[in-house]
N, C-alpha and C positions, 0 to 999 in steps of 0.2 A: 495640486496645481502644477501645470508644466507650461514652460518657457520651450516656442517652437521658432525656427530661425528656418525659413525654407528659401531658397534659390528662383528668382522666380524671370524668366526669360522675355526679354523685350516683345517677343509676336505672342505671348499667353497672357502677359502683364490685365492687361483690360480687364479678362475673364476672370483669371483668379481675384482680383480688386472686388468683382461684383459677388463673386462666392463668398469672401467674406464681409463684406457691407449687408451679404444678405442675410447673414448669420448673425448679423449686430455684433461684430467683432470687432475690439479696437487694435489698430496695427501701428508701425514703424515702420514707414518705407525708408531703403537706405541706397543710394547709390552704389552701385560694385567696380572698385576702382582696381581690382586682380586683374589677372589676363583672362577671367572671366569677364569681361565688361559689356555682354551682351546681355546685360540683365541687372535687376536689384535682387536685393535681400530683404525682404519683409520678416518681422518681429513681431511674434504678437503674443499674448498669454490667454491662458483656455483651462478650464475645468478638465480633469485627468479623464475622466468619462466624455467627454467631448471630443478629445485626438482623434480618435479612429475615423469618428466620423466628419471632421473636416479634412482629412487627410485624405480622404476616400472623394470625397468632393472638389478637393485641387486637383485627384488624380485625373481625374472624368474631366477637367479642362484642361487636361494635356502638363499638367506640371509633373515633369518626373522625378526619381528619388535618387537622381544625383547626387541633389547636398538640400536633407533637411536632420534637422539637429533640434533633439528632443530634451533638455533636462529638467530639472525637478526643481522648483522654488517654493518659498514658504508661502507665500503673498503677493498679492499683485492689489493694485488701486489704477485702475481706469474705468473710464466712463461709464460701460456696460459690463462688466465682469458680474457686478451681482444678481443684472438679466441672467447670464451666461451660468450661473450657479445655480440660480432659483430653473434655471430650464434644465438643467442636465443632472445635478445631483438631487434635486427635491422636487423636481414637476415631472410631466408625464415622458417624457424623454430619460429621466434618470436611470442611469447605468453602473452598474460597478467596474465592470470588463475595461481593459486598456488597450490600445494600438496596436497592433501586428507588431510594429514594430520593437514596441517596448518590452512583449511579454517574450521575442527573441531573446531581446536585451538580457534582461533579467534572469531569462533559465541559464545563458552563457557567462553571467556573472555571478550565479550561484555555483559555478562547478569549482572546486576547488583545485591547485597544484596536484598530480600524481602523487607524489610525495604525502601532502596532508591527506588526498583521500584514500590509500591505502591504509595508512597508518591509523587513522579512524576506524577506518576499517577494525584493520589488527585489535585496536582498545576495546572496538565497543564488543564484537567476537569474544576477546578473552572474559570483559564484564560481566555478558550475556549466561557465559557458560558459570562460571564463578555463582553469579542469582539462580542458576536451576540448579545446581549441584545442591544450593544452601538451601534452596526452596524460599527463597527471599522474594518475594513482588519487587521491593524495593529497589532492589539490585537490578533485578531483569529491567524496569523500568528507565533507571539510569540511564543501559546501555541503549536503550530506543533513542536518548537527548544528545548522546553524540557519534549515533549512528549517521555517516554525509549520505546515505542510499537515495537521500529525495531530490540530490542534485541529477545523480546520473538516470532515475526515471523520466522527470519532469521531461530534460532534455532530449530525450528518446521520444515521450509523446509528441513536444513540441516539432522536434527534427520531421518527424512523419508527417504532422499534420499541415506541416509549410513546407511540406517538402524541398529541406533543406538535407542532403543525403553526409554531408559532415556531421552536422549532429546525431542524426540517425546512429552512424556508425561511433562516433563520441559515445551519446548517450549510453546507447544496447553494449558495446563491449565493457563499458566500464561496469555499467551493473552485474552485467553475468561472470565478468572477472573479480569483482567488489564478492560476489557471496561466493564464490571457489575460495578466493582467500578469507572470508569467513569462516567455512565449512574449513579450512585445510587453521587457520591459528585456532579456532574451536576444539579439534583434533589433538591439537600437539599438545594445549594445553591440558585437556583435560587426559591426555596421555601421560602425562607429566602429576598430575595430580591423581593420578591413581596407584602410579608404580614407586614414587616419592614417597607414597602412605600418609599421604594428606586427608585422605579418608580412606576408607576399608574398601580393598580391592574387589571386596564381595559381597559392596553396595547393591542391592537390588535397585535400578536408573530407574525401574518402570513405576518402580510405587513413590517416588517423588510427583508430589503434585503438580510443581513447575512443567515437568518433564512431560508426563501423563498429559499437557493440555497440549506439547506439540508435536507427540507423536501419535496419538489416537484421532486426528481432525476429522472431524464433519461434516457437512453443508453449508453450514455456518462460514466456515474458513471461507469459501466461496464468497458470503457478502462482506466478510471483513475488507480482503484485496478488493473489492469494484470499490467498497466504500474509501476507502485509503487509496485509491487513483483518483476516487474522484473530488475529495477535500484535496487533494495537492492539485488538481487542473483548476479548483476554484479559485485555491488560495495566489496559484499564480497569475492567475488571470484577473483577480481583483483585487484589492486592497487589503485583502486578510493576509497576515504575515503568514511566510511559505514556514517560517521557521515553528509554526505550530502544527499546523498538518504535516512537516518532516519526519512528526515524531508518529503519526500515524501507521505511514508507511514503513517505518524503522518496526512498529510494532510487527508487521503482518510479515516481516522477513528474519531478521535478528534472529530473536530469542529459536525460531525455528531450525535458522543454520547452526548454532549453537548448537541445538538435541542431534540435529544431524554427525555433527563432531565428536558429540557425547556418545551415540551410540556407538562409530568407530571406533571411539579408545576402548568401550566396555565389550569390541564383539559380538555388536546385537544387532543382525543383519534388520530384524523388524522393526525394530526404531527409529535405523538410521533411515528407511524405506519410508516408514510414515511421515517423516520429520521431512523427508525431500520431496515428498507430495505436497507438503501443506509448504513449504517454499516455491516449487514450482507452479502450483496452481494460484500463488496472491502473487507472482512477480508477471503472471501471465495475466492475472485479474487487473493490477495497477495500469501496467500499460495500457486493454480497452478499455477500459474504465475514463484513464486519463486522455485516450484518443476522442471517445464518446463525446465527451464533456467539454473540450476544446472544439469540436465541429458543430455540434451544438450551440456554444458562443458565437459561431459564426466565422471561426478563424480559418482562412485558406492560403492556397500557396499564392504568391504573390501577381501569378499574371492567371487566375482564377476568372473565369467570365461567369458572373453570375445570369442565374434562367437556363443555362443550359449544359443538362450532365453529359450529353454525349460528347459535345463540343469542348468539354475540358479531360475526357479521357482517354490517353493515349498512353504506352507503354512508355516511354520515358520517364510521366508522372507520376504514375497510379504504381510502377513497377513495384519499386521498394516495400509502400506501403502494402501493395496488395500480399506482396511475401510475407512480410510482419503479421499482418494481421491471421493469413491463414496459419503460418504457426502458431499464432497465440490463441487463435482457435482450437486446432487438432489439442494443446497442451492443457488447454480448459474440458475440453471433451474428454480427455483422456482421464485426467484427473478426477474430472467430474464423474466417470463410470467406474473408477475406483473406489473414490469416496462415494457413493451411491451405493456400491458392494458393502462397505465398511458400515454404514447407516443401517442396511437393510439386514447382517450381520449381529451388529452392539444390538439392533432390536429386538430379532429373533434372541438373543441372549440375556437382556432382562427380562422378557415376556416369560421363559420360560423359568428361569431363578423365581421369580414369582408365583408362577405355578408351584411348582415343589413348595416353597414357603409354605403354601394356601393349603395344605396337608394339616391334619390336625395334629400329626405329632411334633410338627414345629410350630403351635401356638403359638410357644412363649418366646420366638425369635423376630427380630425387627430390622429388615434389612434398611444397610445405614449404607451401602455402596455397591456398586458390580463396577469393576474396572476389566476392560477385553483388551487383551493387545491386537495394533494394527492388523488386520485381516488382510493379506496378499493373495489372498486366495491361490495357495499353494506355490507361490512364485519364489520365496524364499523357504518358507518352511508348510510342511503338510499339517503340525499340531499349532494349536492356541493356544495363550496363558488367559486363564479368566483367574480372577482373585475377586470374591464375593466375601464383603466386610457385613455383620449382623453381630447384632446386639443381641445378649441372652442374659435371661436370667441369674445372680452369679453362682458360680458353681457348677451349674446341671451339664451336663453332657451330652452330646450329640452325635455320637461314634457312627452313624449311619449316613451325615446328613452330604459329604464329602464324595463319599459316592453315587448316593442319591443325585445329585447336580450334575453329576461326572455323568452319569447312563443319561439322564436327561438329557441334558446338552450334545453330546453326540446322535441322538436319536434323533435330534429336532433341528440340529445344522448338518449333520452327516459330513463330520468334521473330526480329527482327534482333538481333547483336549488334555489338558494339564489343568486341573480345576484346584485353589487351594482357599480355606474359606481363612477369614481373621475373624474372631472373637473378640467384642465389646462386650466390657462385664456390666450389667444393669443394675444399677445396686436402690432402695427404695429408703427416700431421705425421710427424717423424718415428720419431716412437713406432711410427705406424702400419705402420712399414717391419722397424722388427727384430725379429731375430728373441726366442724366449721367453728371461727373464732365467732366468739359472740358480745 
């Protein structure tokens, strides 16, 4: 429910009166006894999903946004208000979306001090790297609940889409400087926790499974970031707490600037390469995602003429965003023709691990994993690590089968590899022996 308090000018007075009489709105007209006195104040309360659109209807009779003042109450009891709920929250008009104005409000009221949202920063970075070192969910997940990243997006999409070129520039610097200092406390610490001997300096990162999920990304990674832009433009723009899709977008960023950092402490130019794709292309995903979703709703910059696109663009407008968007395109395209190589890559790689399997002298073997490092197609390094995990009978031995993968695989990606397989022993319980109970 919101309390609106707008300004309303002697020569509009009439018009706006009948905008809302015709809205079955009940008001408080109040005298304006300021050195504004060319006008009243009118008072009135209105269903939260209702603003925008009486607001949009004063505007169109000339009431402008000198002084109207929007806040939040529990309850209101006038005459019509349960019209006014039964029409806007439960009947055919019912909307969840809020005011131009408010959904401003709100994204500049969720940004935090410098100070707190660097240092969030710093916390949930060190967290982050801490849960993939341990291979913890738990941990990783933590670090998503007090990562602030959802303030400095939201505010970036919003800034564009109202083209408001302060928050634009708010928003976008804070995020891109929020995961540098991610990427850079991710670093130190986990440079710190290697050389400390907190663990063994000759950890293998890549066969953690935390790690493995953000340095080898997919396609996938692709609808994670559109999906997590666009639960944070809902949850801002309607009554779902932002502080739950925060954590969304904390997912599709974090834990990745994290492996990024992790690679640099361990010296793994491929890691840290796949780890900064799968950050660049969901911070690049969040943003259209969250532009989409916001224009969508219907939200534009403030002197917007609706009916006519030509008529509202002009290079002072459209500038900023149009710049925004084509990088956040080129950065999606670019990514997306990486990870497309990477896809097309792990494929040809299981396909053919399988193959060899399907050989009859590996019967009695049961492939349990193929893990491929990021595939840069020669940009950092010319060879591959694959690590093929199967299950075999226990005991029996395979002295062939190492190589076997190794010609394979090179023959089939025209690729070097580095191929190492892991041995699961099979062992036969003996449930597995008797015969049916009876």
């Amino acid at each position: 429910m919101r309390l609106l308090q707008v300004f309303v000018p002697d020569d509009t007075r009439d018009e706006a009166l009948r905008v809302l009489e015709g809205e079955d709105i009940d008001y408080v007209l109040t005298a304006e006894n300021s050195d504004r006195s060319d006008g009243d104040l009118v008072t009135f309360p209105l269903p939260t999903q209702a603003v925008d659109h009486v607001l949009t209807s004063l505007r169109e009779v000339g009431i402008d946004d000198d002084f109207i003042v929007v806040s939040s109450i529990e309850t209101a009891r006038t005459p019509q208000i349960e019209q006014l709920e039964e029409r806007y929250v439960n009947g055919e008009e019912a909307d969840d979306s809020i005011a131009r104005e408010e959904i401003q409000t709100r994204a500049l009221n969720m940004t935090p001090s410098r100070l707190t949202y660097y240092a969030m920063t710093v916390l949930s970075a060190i967290v982050a790297t801490a849960g993939l070192l341990l291979d913890s969910p738990a941990i990783v997940v933590g670090s998503m609940v007090i990562a602030p990243q959802v303030s400095a997006a939201l505010t970036g999409t919003v800034g564009l889409v109202l083209d408001d070129r302060e928050m634009v520039r708010g928003g976008l610097s804070s995020l891109a400087i929020g995961l540098v200092v991610a990427i850079g406390s991710a670093f130190a610490f986990a440079w710190l926790v290697r050389f400390s001997g907190a663990v063994p300096s000759t950890i293998d990162i890549t066969a953690i499974t935390q790690v493995q999920n953000r340095i080898s990304p997919g396609l996938l990674a692709l609808i994670v970031g559109f999906c997590a832009g666009a639960a944070g433009a809902f949850g801002l723009a309607t009554a779902i707490p932002v502080s739950l899709v925060g954590v969304m977008i904390a997912v599709a960023l974090i834990p990745a600037a994290a492996a990024v950092g992790i690679g640099l402490a361990w010296g793994h130019a491929t890691v840290s390469l796949g780890a900064f794709v799968l950050v660049a292309v969901n911070a690049a995903s969040i943003l259209l995602a969250g532009l989409a979703v916001f224009w969508y709703l219907g939200y534009r910059p403030s002197d917007w003429t609706a009916g006519t696109l030509r008529g509202n663009v002009s290079r002072d407008r459209v500038g900023t965003l149009a710049v925004v968007v084509v990088l956040v395109l080129v950065v999606i395209a670019g990514a997306g023709i990486v990870l497309g190589q990477h896809v097309a890559f792990d494929n040809e790689v299981n396909d053919e691990v399988r193959t060899v399997l399907s050989d009859d002298e590996y019967d009695g073997l049961e492939l349990v994993e193929v893990r491929t490092e990021f595939n840069d197609a020669g940009l950092v390094s010319d060879e591959t690590v694959v690590t093929v995990v199967v299950q075999r009978p226990a005991d029996e031995p395979y002295p062939t089968l190492v190589e076997s993968l190794q010609t394979a695989l090179e023959d089939r990606t025209d690729r070097e590899m580095t191929v190492s397989v892991e041995f699961v022993e099979g062992a036969t319980t003996a449930d597995d022996t008797a015969g049916p109970s009876q």
